[in-house]
C-alpha positions as CSV (number, residue, x, y, z in Angstrom):
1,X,-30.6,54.6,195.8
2,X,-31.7,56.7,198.8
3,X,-34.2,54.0,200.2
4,X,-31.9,51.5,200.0
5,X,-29.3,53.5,201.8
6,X,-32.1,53.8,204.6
7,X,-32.9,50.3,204.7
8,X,-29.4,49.0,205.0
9,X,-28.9,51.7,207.8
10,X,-31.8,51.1,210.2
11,X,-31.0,47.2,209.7
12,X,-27.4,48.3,211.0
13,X,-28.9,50.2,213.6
14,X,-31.0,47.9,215.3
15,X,-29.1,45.0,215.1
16,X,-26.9,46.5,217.2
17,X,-29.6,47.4,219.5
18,X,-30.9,44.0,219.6
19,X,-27.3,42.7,220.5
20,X,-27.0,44.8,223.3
21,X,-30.6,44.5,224.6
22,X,-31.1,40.9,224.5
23,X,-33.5,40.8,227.5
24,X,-35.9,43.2,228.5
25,X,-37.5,44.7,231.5
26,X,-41.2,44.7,233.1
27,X,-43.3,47.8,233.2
28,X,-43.5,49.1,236.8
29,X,-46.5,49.1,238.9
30,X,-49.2,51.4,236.7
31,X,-47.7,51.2,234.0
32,X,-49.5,50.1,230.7
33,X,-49.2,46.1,230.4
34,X,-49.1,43.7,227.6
35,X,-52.3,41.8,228.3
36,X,-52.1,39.4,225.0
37,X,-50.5,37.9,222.5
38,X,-52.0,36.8,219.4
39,X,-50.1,34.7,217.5
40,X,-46.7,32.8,216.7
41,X,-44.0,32.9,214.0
42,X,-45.1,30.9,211.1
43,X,-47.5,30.2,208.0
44,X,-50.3,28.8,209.6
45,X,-53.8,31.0,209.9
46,X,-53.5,32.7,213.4
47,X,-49.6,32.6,213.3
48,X,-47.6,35.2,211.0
49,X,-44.9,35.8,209.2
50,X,-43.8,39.2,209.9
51,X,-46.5,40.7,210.7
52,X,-47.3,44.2,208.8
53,X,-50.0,46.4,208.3
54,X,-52.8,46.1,211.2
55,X,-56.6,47.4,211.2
56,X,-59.7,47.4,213.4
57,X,-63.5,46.5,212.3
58,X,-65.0,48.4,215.1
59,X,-68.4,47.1,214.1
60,X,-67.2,43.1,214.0
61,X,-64.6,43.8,217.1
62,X,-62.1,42.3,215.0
63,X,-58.6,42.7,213.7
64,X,-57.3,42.5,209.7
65,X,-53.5,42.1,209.6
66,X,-51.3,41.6,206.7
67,X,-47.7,40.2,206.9
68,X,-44.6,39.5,204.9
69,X,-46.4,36.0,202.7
70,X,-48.4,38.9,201.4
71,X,-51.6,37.4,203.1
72,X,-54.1,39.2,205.1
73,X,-55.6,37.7,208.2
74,X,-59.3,38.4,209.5
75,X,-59.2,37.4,213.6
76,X,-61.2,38.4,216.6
77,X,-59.4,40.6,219.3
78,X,-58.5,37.5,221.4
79,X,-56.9,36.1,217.8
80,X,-59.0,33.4,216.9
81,X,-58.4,33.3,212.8
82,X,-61.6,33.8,211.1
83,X,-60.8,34.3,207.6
84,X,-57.5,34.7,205.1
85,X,-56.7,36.1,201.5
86,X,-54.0,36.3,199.2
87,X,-52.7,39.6,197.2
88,X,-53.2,39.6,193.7
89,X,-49.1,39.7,193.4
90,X,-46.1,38.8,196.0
91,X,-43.1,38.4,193.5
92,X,-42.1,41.6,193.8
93,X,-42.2,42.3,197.4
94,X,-44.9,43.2,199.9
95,X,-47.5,45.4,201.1
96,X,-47.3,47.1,204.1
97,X,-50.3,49.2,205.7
98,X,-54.0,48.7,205.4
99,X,-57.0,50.7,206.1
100,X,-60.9,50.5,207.0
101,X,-63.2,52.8,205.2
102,X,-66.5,54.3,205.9
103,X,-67.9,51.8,203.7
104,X,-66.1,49.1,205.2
105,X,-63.9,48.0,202.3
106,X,-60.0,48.0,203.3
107,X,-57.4,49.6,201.7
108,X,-53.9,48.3,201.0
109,X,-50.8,50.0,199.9
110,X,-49.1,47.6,197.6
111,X,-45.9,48.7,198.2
112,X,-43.7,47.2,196.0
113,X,-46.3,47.5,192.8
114,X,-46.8,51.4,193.3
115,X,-50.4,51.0,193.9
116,X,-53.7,51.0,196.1
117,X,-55.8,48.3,196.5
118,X,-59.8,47.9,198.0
119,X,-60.9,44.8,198.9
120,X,-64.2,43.9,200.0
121,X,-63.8,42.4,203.7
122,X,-64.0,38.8,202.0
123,X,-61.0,39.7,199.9
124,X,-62.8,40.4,196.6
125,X,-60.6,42.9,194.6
126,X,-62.9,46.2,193.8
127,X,-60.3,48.3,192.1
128,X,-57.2,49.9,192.3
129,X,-55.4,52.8,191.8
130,X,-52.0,54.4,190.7
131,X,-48.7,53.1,189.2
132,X,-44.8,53.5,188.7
133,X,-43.6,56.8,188.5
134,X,-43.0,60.3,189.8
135,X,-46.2,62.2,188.6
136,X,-49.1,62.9,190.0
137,X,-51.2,60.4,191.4
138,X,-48.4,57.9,190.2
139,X,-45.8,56.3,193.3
140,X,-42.7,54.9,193.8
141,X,-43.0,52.7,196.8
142,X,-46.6,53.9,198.7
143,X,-46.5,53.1,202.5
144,X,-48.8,54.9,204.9
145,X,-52.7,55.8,204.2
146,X,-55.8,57.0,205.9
147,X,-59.3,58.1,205.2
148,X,-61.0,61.0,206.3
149,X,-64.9,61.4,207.1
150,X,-65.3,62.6,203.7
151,X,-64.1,60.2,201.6
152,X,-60.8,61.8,201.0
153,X,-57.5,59.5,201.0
154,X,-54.3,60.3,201.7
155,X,-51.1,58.1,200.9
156,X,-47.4,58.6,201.6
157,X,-44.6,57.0,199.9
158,X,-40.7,57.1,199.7
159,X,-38.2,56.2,197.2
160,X,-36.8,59.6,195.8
161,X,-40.8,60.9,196.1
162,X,-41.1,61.0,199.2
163,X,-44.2,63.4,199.7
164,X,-48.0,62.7,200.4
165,X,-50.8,62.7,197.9
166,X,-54.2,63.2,198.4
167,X,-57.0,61.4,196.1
168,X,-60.6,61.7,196.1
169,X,-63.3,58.4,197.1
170,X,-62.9,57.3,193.7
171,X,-58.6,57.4,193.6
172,X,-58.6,60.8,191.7
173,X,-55.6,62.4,192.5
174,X,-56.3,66.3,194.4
175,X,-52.9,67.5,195.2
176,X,-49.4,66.9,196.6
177,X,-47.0,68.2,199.5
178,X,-43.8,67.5,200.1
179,X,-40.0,66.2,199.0
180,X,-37.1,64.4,199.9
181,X,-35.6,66.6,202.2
182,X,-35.5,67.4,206.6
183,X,-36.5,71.2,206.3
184,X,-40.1,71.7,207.3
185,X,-42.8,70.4,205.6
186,X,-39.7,67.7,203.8
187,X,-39.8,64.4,204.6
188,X,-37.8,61.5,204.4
189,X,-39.7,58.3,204.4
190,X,-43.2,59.5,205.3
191,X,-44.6,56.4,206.8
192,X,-47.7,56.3,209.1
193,X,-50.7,58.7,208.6
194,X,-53.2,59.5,211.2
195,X,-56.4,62.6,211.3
196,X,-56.7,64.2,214.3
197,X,-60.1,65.0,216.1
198,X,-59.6,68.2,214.2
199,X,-58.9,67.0,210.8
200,X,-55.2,67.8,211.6
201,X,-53.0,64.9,209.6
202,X,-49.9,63.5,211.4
203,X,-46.7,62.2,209.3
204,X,-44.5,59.5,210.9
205,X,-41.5,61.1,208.9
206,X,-39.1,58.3,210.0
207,X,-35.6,59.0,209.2
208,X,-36.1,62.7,209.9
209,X,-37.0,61.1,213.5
210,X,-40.1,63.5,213.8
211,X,-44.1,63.9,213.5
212,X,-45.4,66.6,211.2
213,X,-48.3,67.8,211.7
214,X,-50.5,69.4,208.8
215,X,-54.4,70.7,207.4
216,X,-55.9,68.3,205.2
217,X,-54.3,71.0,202.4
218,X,-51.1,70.2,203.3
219,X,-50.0,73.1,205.6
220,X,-47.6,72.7,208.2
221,X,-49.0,73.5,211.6
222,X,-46.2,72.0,213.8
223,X,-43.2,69.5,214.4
224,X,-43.5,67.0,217.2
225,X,-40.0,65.6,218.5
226,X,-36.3,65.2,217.3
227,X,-34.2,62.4,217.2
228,X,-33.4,60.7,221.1
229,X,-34.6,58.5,223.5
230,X,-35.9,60.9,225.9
231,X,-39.6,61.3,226.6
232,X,-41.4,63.4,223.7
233,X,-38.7,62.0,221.2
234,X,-38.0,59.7,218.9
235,X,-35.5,56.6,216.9
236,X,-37.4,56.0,213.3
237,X,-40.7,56.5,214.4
238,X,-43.0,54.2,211.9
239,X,-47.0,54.6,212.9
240,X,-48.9,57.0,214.6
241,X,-52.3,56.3,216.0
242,X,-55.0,58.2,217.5
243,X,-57.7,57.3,220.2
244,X,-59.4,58.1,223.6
245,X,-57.8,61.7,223.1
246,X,-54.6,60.9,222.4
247,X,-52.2,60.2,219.6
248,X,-49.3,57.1,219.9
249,X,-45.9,57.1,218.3
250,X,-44.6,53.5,217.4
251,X,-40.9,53.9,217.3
252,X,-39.6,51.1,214.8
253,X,-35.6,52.3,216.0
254,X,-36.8,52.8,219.7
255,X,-38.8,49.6,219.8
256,X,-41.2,51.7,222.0
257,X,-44.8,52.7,221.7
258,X,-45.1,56.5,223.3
259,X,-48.6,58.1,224.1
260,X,-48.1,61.6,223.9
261,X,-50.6,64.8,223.7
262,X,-51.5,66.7,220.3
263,X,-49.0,68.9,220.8
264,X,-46.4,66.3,221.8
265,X,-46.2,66.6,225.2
266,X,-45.1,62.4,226.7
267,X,-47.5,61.1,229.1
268,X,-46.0,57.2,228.9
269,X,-43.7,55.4,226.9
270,X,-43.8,51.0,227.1
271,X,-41.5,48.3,225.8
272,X,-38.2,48.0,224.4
273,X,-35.6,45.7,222.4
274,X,-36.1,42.2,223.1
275,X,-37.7,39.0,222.4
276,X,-39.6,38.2,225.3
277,X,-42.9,39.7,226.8
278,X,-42.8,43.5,227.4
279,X,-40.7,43.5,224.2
280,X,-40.3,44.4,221.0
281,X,-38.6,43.3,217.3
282,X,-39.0,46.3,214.7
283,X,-42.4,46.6,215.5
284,X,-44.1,48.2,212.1
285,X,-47.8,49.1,212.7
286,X,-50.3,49.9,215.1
287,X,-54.2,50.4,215.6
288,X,-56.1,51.8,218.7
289,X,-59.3,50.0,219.4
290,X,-61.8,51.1,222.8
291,X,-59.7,47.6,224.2
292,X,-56.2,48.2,224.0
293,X,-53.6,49.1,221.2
294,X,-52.9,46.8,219.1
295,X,-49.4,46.2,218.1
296,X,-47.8,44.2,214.8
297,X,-44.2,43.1,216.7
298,X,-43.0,42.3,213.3
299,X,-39.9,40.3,213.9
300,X,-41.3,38.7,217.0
301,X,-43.7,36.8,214.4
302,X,-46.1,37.8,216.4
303,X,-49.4,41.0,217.9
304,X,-49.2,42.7,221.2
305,X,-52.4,43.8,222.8
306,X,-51.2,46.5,225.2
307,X,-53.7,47.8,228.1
308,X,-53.8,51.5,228.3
């Protein structure tokens, strides 16, 4: 299947950058730093197992982060471990991205059980929404979400789909945009979703190696980047983030976190392939918070708070 073909190709791909980039290099002298790491490879609350999706609780100063055990983690920003909880379901494989709402309930895409879940923040399940399938408001393997001030959700997914969907509060699907495809407006594996200060919604649309940029309606206003290691572009970018007036690309390929303008223009670009500070290990997800962005370095076992 397509997403199986994509999965055994980025694996190719950076394993290859891995061998040839076993060390990595410090930031020079301005340059954004990594300030912190929370965490450590393992099972243990505090350490992780592949770390995943990552949020911020502005009003607690804390951090929710699920990884690969299927667990989600409640810590402060220095990573003290506060709280845990289980999803309902593992078996099948795991979830991936989390988000706060204006109510401050999280939600989760369970991947790999075509489905949204809300939790209360001490992991009470309050519903959920969607299934398998191709229709509306159904999904094949749902990745990426956000919230606008309205109530409105959006979710993108892959796996011959491949679009995003918009729902109401309640997880009433509005209206869809998108296909498999790398014309404009196509995607291929829509991953992270972020709204603008204008209400403008930006698509980490990985494999195409690009961020679209759309209304809330689903009309294309503009593509950021192509595929390269330059400045302004991109190798598989996963997340996108916005904060302090900027927006920031997490390349999972690139193992690189670039801040760039609205309209794409770079400004700074930090980390690369390694294992060891100032490094990166298919880094999945990010979150900006007033004190840094925070980073899930997936196959470092492992967050990165980086200084901005």
């Amino acid at each position: 299947m397509i997403h199986r073909r994509c999965a055994a190709l980025l694996s190719v791909v950076l394993a290859g950058w891995m061998a040839v980039l076993p060390g990595c290099l410090p930031w020079g002298d301005g340059q954004p730093g990594f300030e912190h790491i929370i965490g450590r490879p393992g099972h243990q609350p505090g350490a992780f197992h592949r770390p995943r999706g990552i949020c911020y609780l502005p009003s607690e100063r804390q951090l929710f982060v699920v990884d690969w055990d299927g667990r989600i983690q409640r810590l402060t920003l220095r990573g003290k471990f506060l709280a845990h909880w289980m999803m309902p379901e593992v078996a099948k494989g795991k979830p991936e991205t989390l988000c706060l709402t204006p109510d401050n309930t999280l939600l989760v895409t369970d991947t790999h059980y075509s489905r949204v879940l809300e939790f209360a923040l001490d992991g009470r399940v309050l519903r959920s929404f969607g299934s398998y399938g191709r229709g509306p408001g159904q999904f094949i393997y749902p990745v990426g979400i956000c919230i606008d001030d309205q109530g409105h959700i959006y979710v993108s997914e892959y796996g011959e789909n491949d679009r995003v969907q918009k729902f109401d509060r309640e997880g009433k699907f509005l209206f869809e945009w998108g296909r498999f495809g790398s014309g404009p407006g196509e995607f291929q594996r829509p991953s992270g979703l972020a709204l603008g200060p204008d209400g403008s919604l930006y698509v980490a649309d990985s494999v195409n190696h690009r961020i679209q940029v759309f209304t809330q309606e689903g009309k294309l206003l503009r593509i950021l980047g192509s595929q390269g290691r330059e400045p302004g572009q991109f190798i598989y970018p996963y997340d996108v983030t916005i904060g302090g007036g900027h927006l920031y690309v997490l390349e999972y390929g690139g193992q690189r976190v670039q801040k760039l303008t609205f309209d794409g223009q770079p400004l700074a670009s930090f980390g690369r392939a390694g294992r060891t500070d100032g490094c990166f290990a298919a880094p999945w997800r990010l979150t900006w918070t007033p004190y840094g962005l925070f980073i899930s370095d997936t196959d470092n076992g492992r967050v990165v708070k980086v200084t901005l």
